[in-house]
C-alpha positions in Angstrom: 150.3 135.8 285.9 148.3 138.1 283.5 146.1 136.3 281.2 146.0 137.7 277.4 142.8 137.2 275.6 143.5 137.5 272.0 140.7 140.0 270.5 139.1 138.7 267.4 139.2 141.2 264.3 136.8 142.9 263.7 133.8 141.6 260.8 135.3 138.0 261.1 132.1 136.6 262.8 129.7 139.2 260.7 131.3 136.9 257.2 130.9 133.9 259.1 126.9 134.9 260.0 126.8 136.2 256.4 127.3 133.1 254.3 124.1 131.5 254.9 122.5 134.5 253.6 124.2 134.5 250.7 123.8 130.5 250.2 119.8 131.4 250.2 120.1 134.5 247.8 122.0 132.1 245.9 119.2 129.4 245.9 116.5 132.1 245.0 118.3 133.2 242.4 118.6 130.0 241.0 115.2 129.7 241.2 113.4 132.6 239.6 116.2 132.2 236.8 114.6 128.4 236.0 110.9 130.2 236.0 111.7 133.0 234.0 113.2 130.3 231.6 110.5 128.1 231.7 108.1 130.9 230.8 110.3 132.1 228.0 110.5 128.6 226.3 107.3 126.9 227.2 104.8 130.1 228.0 104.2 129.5 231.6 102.4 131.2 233.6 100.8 131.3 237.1 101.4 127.5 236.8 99.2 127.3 233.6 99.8 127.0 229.7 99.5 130.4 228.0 97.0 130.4 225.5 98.2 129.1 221.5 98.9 131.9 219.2 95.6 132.4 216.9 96.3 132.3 213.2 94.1 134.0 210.7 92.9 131.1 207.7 93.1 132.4 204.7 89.3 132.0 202.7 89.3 129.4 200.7 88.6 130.0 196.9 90.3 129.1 193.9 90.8 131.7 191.6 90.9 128.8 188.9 87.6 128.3 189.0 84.4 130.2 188.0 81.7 131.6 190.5 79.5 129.0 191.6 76.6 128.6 194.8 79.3 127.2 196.9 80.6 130.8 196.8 77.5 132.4 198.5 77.5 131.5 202.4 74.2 129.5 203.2 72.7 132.6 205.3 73.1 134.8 202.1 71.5 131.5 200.2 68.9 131.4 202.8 67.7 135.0 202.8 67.6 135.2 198.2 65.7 132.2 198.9 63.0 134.5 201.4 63.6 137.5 199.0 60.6 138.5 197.2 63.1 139.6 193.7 65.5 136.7 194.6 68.1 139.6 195.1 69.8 141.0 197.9 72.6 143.2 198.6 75.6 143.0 200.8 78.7 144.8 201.8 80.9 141.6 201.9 80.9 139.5 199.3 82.1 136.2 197.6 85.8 135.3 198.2 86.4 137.7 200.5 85.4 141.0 197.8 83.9 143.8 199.7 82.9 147.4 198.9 86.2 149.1 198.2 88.3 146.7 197.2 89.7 147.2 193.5 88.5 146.0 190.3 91.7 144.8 190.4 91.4 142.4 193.1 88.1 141.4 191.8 89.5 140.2 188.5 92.3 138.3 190.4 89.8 136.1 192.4 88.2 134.9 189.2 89.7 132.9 186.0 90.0 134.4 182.9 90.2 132.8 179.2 91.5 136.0 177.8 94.0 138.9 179.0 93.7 142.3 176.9 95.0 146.1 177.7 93.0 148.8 177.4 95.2 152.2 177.8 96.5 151.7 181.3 94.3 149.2 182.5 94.8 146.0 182.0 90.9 144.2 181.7 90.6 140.4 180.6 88.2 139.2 178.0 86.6 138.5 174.3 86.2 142.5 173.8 83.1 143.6 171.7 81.3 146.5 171.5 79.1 145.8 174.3 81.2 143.6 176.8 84.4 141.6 177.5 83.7 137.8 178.5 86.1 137.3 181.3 85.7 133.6 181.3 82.8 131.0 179.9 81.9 127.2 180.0 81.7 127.5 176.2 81.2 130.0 173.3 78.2 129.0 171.0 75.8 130.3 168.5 72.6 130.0 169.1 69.6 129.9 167.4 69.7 133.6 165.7 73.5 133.1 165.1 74.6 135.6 167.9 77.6 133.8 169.5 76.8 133.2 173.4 78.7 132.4 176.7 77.5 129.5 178.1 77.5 129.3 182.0 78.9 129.6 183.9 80.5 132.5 182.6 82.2 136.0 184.0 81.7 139.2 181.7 82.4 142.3 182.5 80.4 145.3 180.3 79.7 149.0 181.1 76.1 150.5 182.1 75.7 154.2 181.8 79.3 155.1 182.9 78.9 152.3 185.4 81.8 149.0 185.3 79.9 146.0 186.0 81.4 142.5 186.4 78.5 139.9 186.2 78.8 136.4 187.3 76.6 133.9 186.5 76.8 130.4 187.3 73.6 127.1 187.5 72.9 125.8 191.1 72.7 122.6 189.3 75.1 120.8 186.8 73.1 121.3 183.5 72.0 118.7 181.5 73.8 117.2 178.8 73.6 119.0 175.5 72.5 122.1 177.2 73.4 125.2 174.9 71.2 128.1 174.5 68.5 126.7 176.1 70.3 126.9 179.6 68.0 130.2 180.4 65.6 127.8 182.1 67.4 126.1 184.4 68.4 127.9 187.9 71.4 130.3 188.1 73.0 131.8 191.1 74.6 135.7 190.4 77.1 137.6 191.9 77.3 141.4 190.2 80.4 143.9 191.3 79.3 147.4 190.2 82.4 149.4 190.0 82.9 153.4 190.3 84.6 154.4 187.6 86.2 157.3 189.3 87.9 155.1 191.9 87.6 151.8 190.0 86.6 150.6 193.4 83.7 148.1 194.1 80.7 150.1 194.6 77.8 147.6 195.1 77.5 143.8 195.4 74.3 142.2 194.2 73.5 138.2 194.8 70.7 136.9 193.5 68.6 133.8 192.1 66.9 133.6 189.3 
């Protein structure tokens, strides 16, 4: 009697032998789909903590508020202080105003009393024929009945063709009843020279005086 032996078809024991494969393929898929996930939501990598995003704080001023000594950083205070003039100058100065910026922005960083507009630009101020007084503790006369700004005060005047904006300000809170005598107390100054070609800051002087 002749014995048959059935023949298996062919490729049935290859898909047999295969599926473990694809069980692991399937496992590492699964895996490298929960670490890319991971990194996407909580910035993994190499097992550590990316690093937080840095923000940029913005300076802190009020443009409210007049020029005062608190505006000057302590190593600008330190070297007027060393100065033989009690001046010095810099390229960056108070609330964030540097050579180049605009008159413009300079004017926007301080308060103003008054608002005027002179041909296309607009200036604030008390004009005369000598200056505009951006912005003042108060407005007296003194003792030859010429009206002054008492500090601390912004004014802004021109200089032979030169735009200056002067700020003046005490180190110290002045006395009670101080008027026109306040010239001999201590004041802290910030002057913005402005080119009037490019009405772009030019200079910054700080000083003590």
């Amino acid at each position: 009697m002749s014995t048959q032996h059935r023949r298996r078809r062919p490729g049935a024991k290859k898909k047999r032998d295969l599926t473990p494969l694809y069980l692991a393929l399937g496992v590492l898929f699964a895996i490298l789909l929960s670490f890319l996930i991971s990194y996407r939501v909580f910035g993994f990598r190499n097992g550590e903590e990316a690093a937080p995003e840095v923000t940029v704080e913005p300076l802190y001023y009020d443009p409210t508020t007049p020029f005062t000594l608190q505006d000057v950083t302590l190593t600008h205070q330190n070297e007027l202080r060393a100065s033989s003039n009690g001046r010095i100058r810099v390229s960056d100065g108070p609330r964030g105003i540097s050579i180049g910026n605009s008159l413009d922005t300079v004017l926007e960083r301080y308060p103003s009393t008054f608002y005027e507009t002179v041909g296309s630009t607009a200036l604030t101020g008390e004009q005369s024929n000598e200056q505009r007084i951006l912005y003042c503790a108060d407005y007296v006369e003194n003792s030859n009945g010429v009206m002054t700004a008492l500090p601390p005060r912004g004014i802004l005047n021109v200089d032979n063709g030169t735009i200056l904006v002067t700020l003046l300000a005490p180190t110290t809170p002045y006395p009670p009843g101080t008027l026109d005598d306040y010239r001999s107390y201590e004041h802290v100054f910030c002057i913005y020279s402005i080119n009037p070609d490019t009405m772009t800051v030019a200079s910054i002087t700080l000083g003590i005086q």
